[in-house]
C-alpha positions as CSV (number, residue, x, y, z in Angstrom):
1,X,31.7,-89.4,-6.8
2,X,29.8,-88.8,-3.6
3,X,29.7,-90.7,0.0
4,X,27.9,-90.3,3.1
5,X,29.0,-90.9,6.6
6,X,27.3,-90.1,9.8
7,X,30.8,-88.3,11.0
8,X,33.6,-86.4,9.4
9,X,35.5,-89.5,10.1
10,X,33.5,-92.0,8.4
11,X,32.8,-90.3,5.2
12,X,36.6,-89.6,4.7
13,X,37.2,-93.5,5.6
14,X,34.0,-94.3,2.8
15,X,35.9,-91.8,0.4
16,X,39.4,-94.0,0.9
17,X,37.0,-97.2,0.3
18,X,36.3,-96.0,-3.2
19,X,39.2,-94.5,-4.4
20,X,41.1,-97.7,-3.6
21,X,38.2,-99.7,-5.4
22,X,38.9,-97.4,-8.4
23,X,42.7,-97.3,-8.3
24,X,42.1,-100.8,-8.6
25,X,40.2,-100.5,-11.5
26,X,42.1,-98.2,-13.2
27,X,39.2,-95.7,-13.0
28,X,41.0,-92.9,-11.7
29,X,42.7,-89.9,-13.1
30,X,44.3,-87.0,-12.2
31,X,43.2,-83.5,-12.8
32,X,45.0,-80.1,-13.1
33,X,42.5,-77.9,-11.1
34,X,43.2,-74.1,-10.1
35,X,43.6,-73.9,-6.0
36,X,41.6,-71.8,-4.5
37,X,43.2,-70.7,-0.9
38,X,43.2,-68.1,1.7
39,X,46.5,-67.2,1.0
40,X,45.3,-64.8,-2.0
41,X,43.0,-63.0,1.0
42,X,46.2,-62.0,2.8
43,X,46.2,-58.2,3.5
44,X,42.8,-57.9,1.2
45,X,40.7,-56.5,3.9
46,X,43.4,-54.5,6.1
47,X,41.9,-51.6,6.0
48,X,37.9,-52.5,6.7
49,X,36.9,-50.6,9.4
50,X,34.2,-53.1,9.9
51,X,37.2,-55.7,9.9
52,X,39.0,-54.1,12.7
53,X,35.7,-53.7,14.8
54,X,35.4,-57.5,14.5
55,X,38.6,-58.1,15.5
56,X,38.7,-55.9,18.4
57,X,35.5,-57.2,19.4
58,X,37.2,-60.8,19.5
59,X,40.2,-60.1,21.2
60,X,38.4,-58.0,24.0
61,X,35.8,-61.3,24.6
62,X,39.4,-63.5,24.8
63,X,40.9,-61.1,27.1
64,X,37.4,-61.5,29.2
65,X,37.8,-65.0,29.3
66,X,41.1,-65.4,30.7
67,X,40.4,-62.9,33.4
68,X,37.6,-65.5,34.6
């Protein structure tokens, strides 16, 4: 299944559109499906030094911006 809206917004709305039509129907069913997350990246790059430079890079450009 697949819609298309010009926003974020309208596609989600086209999405609700079709899964009531096929509710409906009885055309729906419901999957197991293994979650895939940011919680298993947790700690998984703690100790990249290119990591850290990113970071540091970051917090020094928000520390610039509230100075301004």
């Amino acid at each position: 299944m697949r819609v298309v809206g010009s926003t974020r917004s309208q596609a989600i709305d086209a999405l609700k559109v079709v899964l009531e039509q096929r509710i409906a129907l009885g055309e729906l069913v419901s999957l197991d499906i293994k979650t895939i997350g940011v919680s298993t990246l947790a700690g998984k790059y703690e100790a990249d030094p290119t990591l850290r430079a990113i970071c540091e890079e970051a917090y020094q450009l928000r520390e610039a911006e509230r100075d301004t």
